[in-house]
N, C-alpha and C positions, 0 to 999 in steps of 0.2 A: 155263169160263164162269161158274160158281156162283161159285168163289174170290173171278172181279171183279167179279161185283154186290154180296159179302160186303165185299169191299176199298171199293167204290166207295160202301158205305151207311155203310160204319165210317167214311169220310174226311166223311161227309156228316153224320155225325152228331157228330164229333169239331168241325168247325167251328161246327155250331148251339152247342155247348155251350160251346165258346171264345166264342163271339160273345154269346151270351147272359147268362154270367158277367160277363163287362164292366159295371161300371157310369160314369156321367159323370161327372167329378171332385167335383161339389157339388153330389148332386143335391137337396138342400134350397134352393136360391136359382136353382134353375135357370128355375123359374117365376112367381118373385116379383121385384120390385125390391130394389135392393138396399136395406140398411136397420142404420141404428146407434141402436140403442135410447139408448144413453148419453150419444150429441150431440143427443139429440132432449129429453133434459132436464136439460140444462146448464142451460137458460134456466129451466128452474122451479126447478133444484136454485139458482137463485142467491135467484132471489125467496122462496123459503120458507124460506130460511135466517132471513131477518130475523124471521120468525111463527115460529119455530121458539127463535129466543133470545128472542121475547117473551115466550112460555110459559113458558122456561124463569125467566127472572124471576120471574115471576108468582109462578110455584109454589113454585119454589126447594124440590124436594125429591128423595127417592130414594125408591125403597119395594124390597121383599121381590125381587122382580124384578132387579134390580141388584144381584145376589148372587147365587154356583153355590149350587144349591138344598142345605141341610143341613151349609153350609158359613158361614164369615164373610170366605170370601174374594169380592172384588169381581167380577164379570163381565166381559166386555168392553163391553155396554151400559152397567153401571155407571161404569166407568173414562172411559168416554167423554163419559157424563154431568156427572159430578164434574169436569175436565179444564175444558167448556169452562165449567161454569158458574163453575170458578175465574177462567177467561177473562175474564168478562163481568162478575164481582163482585170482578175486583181493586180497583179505584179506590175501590169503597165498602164491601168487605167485607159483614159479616151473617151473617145463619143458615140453616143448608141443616136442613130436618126430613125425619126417617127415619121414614115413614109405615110400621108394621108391626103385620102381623095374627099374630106370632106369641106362640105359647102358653109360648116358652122365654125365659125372660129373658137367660139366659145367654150364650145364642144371638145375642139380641138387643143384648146388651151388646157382644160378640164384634165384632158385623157392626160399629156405631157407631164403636168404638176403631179396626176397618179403614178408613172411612171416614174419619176425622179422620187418618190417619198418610198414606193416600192425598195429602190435601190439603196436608199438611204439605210436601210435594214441589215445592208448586205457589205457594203462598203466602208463600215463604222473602220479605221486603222489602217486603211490599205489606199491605194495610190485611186484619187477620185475617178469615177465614171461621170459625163454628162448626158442629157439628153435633150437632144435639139430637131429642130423639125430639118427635114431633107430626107431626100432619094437611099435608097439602100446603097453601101458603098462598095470597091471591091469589084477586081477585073475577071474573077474567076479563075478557073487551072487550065493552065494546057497540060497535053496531053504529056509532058515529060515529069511536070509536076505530082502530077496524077500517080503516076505509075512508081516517084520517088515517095509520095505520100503512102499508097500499098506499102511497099518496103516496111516503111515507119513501123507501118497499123499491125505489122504482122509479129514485128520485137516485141519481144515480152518486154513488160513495163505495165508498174501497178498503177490504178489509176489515178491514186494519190499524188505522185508526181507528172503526169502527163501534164502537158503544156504550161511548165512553167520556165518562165521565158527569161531565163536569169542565166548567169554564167554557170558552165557544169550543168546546164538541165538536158532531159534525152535520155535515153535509153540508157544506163551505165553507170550519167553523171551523176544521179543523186537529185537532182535540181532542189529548186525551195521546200517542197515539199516533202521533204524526208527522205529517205533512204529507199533501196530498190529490198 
């Protein structure tokens, strides 16, 4: 009689613990909706693209940051940087400034000459980029600019042709970059 209360508490307890161990397949969504972070800012990631290459204009710089620290090789933010603003300043070329706060010249020389061989990749046929040491450039938006820019960011327009800075470019014209 003890055996089967021993047998029948061991089977009783072996199931709780089966049963217990179990978890729900997903239990992180189990009580929430479902939810895609990523399609959820598609729609911003398109409109702040456009305020995102106006800055870059603007400034038309790299700094200390866009370099592995202690090093003169480029970053992946830097790389990224240089890439599109070669993008965006093919048709008129100019000058990207290496804003830096550092004490090593050498260092500083280093990072410049990577920068410039970077671009050299990007600008093979098209109207030259330099890079030279100085301050970020570029006054900023007022507030009229701003809200002319929205306008812009919100025309359709593929982005094959966005900011090309030729005659007929814009929303409509076609610019350098092909057709709408």
């Amino acid at each position: 009689m003890r055996s089967q209360r021993f047998t029948g508490a061991t089977l009783a307890l072996v199931t709780l613990i089966s049963i217990g161990c179990n978890q729900p397949e997903d239990p992180a969504t189990m009580n929430t909706p479902p939810y895609d972070a990523a399609e959820s800012r598609r729609e911003l990631a398109e409109f702040f693209a456009y305020h995102q290459d106006n800055g870059l204009l603007a400034q038309r710089a790299i700094a200390d940051m866009h370099f592995v620290p202690g090093t003169s090789h480029l970053s992946g933010a830097g790389e990224a940087q240089l890439a599109r603003l070669a993008e965006i300043m093919q048709d008129t070329g100019g000058t990207i400034n290496y804003d830096t706060s550092l004490g090593d010249s050498g260092l500083a020389g280093a990072r410049l000459a990577s920068a410039r061989q970077f671009l050299s990749t990007y600008t093979v046929g098209k109207k030259p980029i330099q890079v030279a040491f100085g301050m970020a450039g570029g006054r900023g938006m007022d507030a009229v600019e701003a809200v002319d820019g929205r306008g812009v960011a919100q025309q359709a327009e593929p982005r094959g042709s966005a900011y090309r800075l030729g005659p007929g470019a814009g929303a409509g014209g076609g610019g350098a970059g092909g057709g709408n």
